[in-house]
N, CA, C and O atoms as a CHARMM CRD file, in Angstrom:
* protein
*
  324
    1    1 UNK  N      0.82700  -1.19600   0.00000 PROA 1      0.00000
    2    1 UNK  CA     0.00000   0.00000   0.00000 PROA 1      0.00000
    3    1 UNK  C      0.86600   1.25100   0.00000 PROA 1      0.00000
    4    1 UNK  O      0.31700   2.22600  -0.51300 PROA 1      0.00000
    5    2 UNK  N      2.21000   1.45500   0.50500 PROA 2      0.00000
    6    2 UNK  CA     2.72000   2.31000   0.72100 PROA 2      0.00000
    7    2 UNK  C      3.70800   2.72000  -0.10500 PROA 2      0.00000
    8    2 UNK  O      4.29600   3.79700   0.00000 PROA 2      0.00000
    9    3 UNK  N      3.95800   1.67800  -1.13500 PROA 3      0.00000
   10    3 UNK  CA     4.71800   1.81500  -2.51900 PROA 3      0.00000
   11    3 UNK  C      3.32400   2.32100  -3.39100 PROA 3      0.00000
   12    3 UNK  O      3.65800   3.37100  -3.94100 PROA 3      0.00000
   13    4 UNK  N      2.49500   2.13500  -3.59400 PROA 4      0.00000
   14    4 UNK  CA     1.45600   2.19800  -4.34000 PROA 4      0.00000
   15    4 UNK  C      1.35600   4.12200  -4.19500 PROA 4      0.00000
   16    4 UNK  O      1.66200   4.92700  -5.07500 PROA 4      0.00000
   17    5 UNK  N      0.99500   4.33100  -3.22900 PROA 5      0.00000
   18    5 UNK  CA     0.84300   5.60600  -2.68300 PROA 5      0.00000
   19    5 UNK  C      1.97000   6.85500  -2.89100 PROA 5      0.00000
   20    5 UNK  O      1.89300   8.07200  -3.05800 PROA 5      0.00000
   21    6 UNK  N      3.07600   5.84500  -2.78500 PROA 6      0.00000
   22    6 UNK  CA     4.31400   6.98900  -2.80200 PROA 6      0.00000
   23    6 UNK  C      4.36900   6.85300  -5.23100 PROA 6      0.00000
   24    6 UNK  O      4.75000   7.81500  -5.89700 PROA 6      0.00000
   25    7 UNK  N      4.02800   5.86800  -5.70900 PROA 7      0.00000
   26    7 UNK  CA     4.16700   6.01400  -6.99000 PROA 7      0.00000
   27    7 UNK  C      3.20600   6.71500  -7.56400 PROA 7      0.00000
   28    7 UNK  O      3.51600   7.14900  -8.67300 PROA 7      0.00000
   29    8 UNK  N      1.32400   7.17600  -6.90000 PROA 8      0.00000
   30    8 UNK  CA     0.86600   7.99000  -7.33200 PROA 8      0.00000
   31    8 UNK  C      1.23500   9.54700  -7.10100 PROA 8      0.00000
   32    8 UNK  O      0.87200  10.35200  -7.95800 PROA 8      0.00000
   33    9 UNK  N      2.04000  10.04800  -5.81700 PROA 9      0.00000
   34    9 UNK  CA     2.77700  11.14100  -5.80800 PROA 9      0.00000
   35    9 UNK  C      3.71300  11.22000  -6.84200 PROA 9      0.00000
   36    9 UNK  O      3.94500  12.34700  -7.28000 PROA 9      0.00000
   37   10 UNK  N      4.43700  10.04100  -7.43700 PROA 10     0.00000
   38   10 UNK  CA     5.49900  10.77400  -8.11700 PROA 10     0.00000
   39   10 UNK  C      4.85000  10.98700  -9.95000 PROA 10     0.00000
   40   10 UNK  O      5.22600  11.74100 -10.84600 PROA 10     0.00000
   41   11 UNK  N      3.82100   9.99900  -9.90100 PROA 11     0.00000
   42   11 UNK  CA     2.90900  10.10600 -11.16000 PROA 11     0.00000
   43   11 UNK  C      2.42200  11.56200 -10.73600 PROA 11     0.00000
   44   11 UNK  O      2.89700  12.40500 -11.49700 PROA 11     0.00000
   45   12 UNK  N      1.60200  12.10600  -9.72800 PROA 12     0.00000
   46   12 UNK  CA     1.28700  13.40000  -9.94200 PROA 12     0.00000
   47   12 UNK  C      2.35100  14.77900  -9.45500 PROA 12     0.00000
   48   12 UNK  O      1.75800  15.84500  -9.29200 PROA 12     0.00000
   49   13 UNK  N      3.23800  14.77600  -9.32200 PROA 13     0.00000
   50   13 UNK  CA     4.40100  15.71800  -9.45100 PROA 13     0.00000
   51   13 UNK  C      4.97400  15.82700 -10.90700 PROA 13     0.00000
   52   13 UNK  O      5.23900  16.90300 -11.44200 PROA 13     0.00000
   53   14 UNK  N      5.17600  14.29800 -11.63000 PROA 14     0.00000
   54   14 UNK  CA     5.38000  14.63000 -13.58400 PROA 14     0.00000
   55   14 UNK  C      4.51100  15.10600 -14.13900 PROA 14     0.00000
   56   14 UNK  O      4.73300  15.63400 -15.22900 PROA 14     0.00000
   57   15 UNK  N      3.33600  15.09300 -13.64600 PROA 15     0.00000
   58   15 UNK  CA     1.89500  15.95900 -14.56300 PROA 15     0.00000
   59   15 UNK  C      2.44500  17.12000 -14.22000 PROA 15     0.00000
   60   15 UNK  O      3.29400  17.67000 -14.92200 PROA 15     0.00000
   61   16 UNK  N      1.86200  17.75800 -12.73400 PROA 16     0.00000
   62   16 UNK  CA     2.67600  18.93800 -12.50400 PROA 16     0.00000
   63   16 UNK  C      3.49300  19.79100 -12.72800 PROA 16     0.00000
   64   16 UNK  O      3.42300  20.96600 -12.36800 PROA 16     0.00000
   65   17 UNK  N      4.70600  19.06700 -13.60500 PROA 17     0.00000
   66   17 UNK  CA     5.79000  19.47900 -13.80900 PROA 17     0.00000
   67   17 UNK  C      5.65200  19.77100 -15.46100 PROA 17     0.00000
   68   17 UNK  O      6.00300  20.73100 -16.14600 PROA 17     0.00000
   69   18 UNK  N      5.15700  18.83300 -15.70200 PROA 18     0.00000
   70   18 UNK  CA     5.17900  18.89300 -17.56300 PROA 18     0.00000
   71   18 UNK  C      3.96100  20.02900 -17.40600 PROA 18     0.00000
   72   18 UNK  O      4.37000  21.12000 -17.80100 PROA 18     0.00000
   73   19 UNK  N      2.93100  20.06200 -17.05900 PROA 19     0.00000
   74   19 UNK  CA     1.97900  21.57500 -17.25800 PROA 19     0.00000
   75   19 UNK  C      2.43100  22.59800 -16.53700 PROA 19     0.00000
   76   19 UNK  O      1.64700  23.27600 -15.87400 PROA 19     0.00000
   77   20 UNK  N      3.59700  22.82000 -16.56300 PROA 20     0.00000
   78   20 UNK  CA     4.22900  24.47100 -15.97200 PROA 20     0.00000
   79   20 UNK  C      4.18800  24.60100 -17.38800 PROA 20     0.00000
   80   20 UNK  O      4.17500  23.73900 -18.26700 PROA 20     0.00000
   81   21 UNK  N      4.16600  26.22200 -17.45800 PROA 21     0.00000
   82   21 UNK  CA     4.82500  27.57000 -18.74600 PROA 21     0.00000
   83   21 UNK  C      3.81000  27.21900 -19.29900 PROA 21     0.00000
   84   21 UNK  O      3.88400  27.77000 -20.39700 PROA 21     0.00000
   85   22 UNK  N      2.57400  26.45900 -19.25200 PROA 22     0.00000
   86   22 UNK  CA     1.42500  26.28600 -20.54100 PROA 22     0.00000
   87   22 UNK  C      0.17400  27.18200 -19.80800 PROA 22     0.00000
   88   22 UNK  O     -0.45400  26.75500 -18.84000 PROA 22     0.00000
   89   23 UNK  N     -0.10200  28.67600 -20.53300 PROA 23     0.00000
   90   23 UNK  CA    -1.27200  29.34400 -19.98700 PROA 23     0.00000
   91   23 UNK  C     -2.30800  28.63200 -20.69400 PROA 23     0.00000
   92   23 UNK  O     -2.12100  28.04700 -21.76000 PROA 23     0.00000
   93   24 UNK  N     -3.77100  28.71600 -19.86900 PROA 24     0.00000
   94   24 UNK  CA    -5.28200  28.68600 -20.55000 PROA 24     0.00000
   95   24 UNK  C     -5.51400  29.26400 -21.66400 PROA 24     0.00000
   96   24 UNK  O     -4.91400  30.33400 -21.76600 PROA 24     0.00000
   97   25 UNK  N     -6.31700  28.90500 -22.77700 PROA 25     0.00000
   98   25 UNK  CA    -6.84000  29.59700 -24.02500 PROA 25     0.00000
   99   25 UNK  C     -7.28300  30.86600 -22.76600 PROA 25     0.00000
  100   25 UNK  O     -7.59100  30.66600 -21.59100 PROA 25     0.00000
  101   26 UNK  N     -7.17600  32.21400 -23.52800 PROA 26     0.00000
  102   26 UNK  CA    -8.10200  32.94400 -23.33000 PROA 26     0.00000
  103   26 UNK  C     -7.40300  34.25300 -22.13300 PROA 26     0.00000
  104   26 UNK  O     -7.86300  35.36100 -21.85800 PROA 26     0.00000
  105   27 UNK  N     -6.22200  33.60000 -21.65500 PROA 27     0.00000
  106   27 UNK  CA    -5.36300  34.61500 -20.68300 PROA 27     0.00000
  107   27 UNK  C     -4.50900  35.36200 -21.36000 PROA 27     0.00000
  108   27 UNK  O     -4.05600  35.03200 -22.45600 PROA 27     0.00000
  109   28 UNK  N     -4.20900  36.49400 -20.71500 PROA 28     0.00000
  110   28 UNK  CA    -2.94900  37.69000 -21.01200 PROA 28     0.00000
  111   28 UNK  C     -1.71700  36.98800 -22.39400 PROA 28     0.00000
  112   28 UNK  O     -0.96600  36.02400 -22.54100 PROA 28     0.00000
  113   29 UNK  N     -2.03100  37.85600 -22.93500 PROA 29     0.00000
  114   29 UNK  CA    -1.11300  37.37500 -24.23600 PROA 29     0.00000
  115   29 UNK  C      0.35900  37.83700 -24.04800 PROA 29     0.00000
  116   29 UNK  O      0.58700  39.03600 -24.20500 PROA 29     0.00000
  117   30 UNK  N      1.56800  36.84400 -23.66700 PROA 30     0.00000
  118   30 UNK  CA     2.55300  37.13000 -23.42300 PROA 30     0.00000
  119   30 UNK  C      3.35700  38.56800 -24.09100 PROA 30     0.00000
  120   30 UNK  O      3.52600  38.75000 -25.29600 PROA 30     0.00000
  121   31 UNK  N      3.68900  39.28900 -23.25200 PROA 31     0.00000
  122   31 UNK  CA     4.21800  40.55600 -23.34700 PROA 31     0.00000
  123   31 UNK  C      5.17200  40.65300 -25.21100 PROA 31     0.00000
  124   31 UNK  O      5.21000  41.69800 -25.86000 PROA 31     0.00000
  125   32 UNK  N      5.52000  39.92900 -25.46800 PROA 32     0.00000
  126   32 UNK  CA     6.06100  40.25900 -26.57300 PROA 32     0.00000
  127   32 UNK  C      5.28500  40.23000 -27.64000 PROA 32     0.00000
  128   32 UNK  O      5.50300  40.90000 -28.64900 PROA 32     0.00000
  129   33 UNK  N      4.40000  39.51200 -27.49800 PROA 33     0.00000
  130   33 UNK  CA     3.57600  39.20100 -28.74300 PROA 33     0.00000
  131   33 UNK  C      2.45900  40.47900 -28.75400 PROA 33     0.00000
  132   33 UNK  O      1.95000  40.79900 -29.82900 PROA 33     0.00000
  133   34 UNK  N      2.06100  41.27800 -27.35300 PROA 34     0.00000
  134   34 UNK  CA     1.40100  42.53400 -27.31200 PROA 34     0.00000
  135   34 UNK  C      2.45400  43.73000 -27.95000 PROA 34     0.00000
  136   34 UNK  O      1.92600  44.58400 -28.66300 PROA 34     0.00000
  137   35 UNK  N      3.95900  43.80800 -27.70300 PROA 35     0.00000
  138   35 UNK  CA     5.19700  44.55000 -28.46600 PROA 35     0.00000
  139   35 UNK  C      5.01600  44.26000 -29.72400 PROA 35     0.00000
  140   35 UNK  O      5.11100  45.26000 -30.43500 PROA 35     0.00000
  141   36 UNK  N      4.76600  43.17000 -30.35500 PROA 36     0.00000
  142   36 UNK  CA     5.19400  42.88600 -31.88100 PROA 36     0.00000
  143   36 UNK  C      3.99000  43.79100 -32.48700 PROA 36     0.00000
  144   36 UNK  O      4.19400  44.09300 -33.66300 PROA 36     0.00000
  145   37 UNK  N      2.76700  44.29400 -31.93300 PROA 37     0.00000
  146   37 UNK  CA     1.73100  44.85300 -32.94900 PROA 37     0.00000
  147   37 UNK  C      1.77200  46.10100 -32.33300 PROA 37     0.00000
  148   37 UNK  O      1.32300  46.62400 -33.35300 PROA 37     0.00000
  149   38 UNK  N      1.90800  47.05900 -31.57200 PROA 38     0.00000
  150   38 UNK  CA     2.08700  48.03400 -30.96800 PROA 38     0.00000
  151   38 UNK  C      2.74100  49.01200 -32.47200 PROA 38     0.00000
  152   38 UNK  O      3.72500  48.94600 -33.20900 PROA 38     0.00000
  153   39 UNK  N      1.46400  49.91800 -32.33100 PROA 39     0.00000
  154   39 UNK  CA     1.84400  50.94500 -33.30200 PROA 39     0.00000
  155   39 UNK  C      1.15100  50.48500 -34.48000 PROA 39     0.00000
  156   39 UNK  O      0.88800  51.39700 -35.26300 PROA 39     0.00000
  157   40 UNK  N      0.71400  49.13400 -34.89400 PROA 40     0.00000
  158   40 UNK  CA    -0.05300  48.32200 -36.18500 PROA 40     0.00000
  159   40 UNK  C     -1.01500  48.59800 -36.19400 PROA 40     0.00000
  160   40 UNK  O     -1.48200  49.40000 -35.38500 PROA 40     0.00000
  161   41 UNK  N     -1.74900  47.97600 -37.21500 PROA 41     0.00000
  162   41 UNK  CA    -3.06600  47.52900 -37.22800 PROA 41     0.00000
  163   41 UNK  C     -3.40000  46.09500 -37.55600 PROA 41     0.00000
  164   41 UNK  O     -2.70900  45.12400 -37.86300 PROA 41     0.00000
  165   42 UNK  N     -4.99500  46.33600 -37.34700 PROA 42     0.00000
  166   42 UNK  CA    -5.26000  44.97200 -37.13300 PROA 42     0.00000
  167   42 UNK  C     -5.21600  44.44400 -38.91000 PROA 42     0.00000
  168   42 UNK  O     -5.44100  45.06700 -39.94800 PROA 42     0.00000
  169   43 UNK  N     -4.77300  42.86600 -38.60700 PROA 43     0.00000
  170   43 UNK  CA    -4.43800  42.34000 -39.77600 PROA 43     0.00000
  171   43 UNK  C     -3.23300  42.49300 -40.49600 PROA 43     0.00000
  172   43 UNK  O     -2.96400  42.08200 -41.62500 PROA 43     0.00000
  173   44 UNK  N     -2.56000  43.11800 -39.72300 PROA 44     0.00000
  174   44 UNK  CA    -1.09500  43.22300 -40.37500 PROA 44     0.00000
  175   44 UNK  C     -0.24800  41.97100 -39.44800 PROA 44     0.00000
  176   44 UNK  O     -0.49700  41.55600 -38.31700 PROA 44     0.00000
  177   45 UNK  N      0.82300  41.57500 -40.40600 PROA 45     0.00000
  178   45 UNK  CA     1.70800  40.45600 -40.50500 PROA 45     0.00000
  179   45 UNK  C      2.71300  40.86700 -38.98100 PROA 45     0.00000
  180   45 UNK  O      3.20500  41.95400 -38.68100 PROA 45     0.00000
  181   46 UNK  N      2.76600  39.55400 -38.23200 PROA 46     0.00000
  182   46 UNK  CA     3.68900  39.84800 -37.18800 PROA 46     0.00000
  183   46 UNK  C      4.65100  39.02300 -37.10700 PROA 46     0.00000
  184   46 UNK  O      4.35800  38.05100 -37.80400 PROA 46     0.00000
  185   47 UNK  N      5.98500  38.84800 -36.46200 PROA 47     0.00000
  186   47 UNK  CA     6.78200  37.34000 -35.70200 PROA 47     0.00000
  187   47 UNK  C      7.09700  37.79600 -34.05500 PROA 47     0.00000
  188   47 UNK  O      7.78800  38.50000 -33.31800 PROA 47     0.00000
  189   48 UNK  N      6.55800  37.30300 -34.09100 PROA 48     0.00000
  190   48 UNK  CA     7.14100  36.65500 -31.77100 PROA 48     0.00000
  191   48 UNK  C      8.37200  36.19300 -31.80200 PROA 48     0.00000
  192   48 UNK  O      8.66000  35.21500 -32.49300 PROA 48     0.00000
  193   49 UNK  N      9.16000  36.76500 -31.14100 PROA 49     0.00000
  194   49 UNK  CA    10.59100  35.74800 -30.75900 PROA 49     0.00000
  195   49 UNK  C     10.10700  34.76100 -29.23600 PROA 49     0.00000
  196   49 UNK  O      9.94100  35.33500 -28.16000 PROA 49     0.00000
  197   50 UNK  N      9.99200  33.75700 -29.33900 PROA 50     0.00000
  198   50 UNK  CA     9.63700  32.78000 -27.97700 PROA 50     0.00000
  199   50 UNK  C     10.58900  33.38200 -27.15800 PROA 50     0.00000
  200   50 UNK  O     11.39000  34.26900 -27.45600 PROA 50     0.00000
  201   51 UNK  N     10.34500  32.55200 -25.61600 PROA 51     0.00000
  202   51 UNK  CA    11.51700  32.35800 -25.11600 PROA 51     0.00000
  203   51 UNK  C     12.90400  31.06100 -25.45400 PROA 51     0.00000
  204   51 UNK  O     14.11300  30.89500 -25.29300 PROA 51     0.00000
  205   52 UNK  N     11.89300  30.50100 -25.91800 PROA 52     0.00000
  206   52 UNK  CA    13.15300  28.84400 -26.62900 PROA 52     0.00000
  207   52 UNK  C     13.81200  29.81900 -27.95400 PROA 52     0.00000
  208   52 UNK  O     14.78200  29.23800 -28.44200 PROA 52     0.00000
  209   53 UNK  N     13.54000  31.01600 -28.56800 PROA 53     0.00000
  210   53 UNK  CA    14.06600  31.13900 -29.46300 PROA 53     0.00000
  211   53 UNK  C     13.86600  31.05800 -30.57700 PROA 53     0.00000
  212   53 UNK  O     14.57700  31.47900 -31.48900 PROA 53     0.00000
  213   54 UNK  N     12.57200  30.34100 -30.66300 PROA 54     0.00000
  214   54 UNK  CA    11.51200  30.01200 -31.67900 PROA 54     0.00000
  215   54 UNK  C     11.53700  31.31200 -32.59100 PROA 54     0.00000
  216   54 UNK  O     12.20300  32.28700 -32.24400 PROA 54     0.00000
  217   55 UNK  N     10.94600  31.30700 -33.52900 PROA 55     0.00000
  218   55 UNK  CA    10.05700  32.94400 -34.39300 PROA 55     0.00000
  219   55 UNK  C      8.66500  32.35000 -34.70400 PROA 55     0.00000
  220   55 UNK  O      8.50600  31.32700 -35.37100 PROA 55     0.00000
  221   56 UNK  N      7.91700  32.90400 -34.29400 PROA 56     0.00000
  222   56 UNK  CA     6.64400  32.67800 -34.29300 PROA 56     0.00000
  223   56 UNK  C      5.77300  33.65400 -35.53500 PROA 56     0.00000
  224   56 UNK  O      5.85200  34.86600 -35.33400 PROA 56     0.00000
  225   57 UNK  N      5.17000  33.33200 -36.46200 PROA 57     0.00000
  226   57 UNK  CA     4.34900  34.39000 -37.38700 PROA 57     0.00000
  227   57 UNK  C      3.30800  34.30200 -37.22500 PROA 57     0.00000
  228   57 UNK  O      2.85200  33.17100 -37.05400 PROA 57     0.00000
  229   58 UNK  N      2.34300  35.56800 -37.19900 PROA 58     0.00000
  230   58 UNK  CA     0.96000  35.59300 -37.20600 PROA 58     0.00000
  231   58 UNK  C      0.67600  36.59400 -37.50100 PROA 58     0.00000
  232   58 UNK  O      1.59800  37.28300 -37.93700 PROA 58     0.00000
  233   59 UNK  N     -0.76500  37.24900 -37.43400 PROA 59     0.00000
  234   59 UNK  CA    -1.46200  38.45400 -37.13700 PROA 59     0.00000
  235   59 UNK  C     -1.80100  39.34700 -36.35200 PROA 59     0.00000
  236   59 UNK  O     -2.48000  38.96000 -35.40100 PROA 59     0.00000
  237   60 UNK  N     -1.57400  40.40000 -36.40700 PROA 60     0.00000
  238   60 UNK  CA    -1.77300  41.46500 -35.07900 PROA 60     0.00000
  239   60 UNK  C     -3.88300  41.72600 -34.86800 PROA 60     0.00000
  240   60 UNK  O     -4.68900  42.23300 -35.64800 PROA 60     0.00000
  241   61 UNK  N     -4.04400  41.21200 -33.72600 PROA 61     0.00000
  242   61 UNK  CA    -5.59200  40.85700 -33.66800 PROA 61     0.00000
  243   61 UNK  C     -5.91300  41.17700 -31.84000 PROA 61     0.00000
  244   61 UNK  O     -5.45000  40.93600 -30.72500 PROA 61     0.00000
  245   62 UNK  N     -6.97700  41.84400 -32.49500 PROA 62     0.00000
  246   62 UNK  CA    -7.87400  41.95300 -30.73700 PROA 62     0.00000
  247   62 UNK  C     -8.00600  40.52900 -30.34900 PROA 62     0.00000
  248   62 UNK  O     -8.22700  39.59600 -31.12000 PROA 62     0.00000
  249   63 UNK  N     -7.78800  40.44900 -28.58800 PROA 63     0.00000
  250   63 UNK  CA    -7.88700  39.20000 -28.12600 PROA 63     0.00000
  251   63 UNK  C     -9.85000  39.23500 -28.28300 PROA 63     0.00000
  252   63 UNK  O    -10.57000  40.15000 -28.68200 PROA 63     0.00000
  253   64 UNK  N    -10.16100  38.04700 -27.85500 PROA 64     0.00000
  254   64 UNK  CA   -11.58700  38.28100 -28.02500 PROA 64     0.00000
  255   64 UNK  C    -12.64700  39.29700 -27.06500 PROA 64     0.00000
  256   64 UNK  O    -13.61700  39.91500 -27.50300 PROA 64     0.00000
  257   65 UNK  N    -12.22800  39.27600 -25.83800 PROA 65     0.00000
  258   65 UNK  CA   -12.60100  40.03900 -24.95300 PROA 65     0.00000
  259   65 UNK  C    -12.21600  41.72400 -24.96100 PROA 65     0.00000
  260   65 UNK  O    -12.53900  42.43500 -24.01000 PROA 65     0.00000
  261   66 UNK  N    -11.38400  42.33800 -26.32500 PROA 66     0.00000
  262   66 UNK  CA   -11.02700  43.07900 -26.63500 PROA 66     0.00000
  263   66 UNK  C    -10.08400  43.66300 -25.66200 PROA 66     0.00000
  264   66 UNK  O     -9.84100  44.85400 -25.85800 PROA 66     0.00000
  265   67 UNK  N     -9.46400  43.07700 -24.60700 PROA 67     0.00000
  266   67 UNK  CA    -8.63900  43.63100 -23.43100 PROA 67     0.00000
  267   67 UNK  C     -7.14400  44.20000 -24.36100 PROA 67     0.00000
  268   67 UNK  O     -6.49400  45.21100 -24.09300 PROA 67     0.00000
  269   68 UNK  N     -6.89400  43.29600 -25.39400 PROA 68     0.00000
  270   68 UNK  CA    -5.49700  43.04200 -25.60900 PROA 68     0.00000
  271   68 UNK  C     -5.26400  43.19500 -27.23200 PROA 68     0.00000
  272   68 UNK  O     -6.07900  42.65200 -27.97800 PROA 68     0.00000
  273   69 UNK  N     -4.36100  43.79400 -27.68200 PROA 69     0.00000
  274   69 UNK  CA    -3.98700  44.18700 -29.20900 PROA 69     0.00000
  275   69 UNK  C     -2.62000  43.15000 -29.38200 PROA 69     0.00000
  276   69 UNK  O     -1.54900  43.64400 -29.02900 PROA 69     0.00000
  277   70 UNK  N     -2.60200  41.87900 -29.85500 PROA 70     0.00000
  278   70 UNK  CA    -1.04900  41.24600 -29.83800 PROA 70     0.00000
  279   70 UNK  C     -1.27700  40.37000 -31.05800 PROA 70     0.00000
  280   70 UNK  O     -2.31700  39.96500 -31.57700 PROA 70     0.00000
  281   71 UNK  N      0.00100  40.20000 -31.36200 PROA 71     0.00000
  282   71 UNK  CA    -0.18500  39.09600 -32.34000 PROA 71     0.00000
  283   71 UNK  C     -0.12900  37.90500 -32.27900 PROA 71     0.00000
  284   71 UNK  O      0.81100  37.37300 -31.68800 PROA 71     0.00000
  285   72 UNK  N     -1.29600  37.03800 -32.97900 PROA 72     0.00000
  286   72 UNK  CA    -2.09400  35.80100 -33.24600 PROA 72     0.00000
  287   72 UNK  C     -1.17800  35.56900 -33.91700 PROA 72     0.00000
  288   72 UNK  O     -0.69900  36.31700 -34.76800 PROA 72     0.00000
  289   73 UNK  N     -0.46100  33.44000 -33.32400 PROA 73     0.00000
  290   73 UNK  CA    -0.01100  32.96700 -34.01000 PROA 73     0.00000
  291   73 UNK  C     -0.29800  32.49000 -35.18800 PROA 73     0.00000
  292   73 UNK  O     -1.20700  31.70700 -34.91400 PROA 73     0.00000
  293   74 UNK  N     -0.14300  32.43500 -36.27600 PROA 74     0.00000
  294   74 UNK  CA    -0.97400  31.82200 -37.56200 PROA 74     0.00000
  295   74 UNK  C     -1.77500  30.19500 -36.93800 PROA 74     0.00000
  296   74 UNK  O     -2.99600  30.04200 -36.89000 PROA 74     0.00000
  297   75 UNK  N     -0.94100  29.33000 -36.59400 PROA 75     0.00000
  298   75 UNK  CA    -1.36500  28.08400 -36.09400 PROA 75     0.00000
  299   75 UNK  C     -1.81100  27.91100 -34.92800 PROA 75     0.00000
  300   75 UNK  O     -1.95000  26.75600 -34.52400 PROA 75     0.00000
  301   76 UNK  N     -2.17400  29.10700 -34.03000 PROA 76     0.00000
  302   76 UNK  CA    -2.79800  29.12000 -32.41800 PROA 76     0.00000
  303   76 UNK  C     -1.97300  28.49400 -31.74700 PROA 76     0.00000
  304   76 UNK  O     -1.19200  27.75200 -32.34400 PROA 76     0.00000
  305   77 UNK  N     -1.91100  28.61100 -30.35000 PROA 77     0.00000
  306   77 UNK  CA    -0.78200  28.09900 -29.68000 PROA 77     0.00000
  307   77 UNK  C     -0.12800  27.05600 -29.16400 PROA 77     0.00000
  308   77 UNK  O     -0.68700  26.12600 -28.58300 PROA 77     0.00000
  309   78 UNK  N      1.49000  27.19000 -29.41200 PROA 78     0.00000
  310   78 UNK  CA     2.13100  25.86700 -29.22500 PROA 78     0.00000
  311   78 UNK  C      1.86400  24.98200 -30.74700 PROA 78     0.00000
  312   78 UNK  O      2.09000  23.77800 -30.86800 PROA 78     0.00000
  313   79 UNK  N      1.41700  25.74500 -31.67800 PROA 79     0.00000
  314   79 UNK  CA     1.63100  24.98800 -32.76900 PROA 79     0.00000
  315   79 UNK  C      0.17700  24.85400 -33.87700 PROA 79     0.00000
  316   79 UNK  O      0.13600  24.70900 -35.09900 PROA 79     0.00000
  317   80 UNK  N     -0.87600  24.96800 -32.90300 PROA 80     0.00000
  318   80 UNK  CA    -2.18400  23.78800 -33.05400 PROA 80     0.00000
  319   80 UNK  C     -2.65900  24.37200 -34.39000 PROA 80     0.00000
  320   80 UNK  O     -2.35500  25.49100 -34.80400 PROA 80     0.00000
  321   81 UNK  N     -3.29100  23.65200 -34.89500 PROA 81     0.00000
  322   81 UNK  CA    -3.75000  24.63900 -36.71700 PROA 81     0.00000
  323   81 UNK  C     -5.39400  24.33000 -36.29800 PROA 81     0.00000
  324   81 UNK  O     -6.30100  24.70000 -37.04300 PROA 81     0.00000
């Protein structure tokens, strides 16, 4: 019982760990990607530099809740089409 118990802690500390740095659809659009359209308009062509270093391309677009002016990855985030 007490091996059993200590292997579902370490099963839920790797979930834990692998869902850090991943925000919810729908939260604060990381600070650079609000820099990359600053001064644009909407529908004009953008790139994000990640933090991995990545270049990211998209569109400079109101978030939906209109809080936020940043640019939309072409493939939505982390890749997804």
């Amino acid at each position: 019982m007490k091996k059993i118990i200590i292997a579902l802690c370490v099963v839920g500390s790797v979930f834990s760990f692998a869902n850090q740095g991943q925000r919810p659809a729908g939260g604060t659009p990381p600070a650079e990607a609000i820099s990359a359209c600053k001064g644009l308009e909407t529908g004009t062509s953008c790139e994000v530099q990640t933090p991995r270093g990545d270049t990211v391309k998209g569109t400079c677009e109101n978030t939906p809740d209109k809080k936020y002016f940043a640019c939309k990855p072409e493939h939505g985030p982390r890749g997804q089409k």
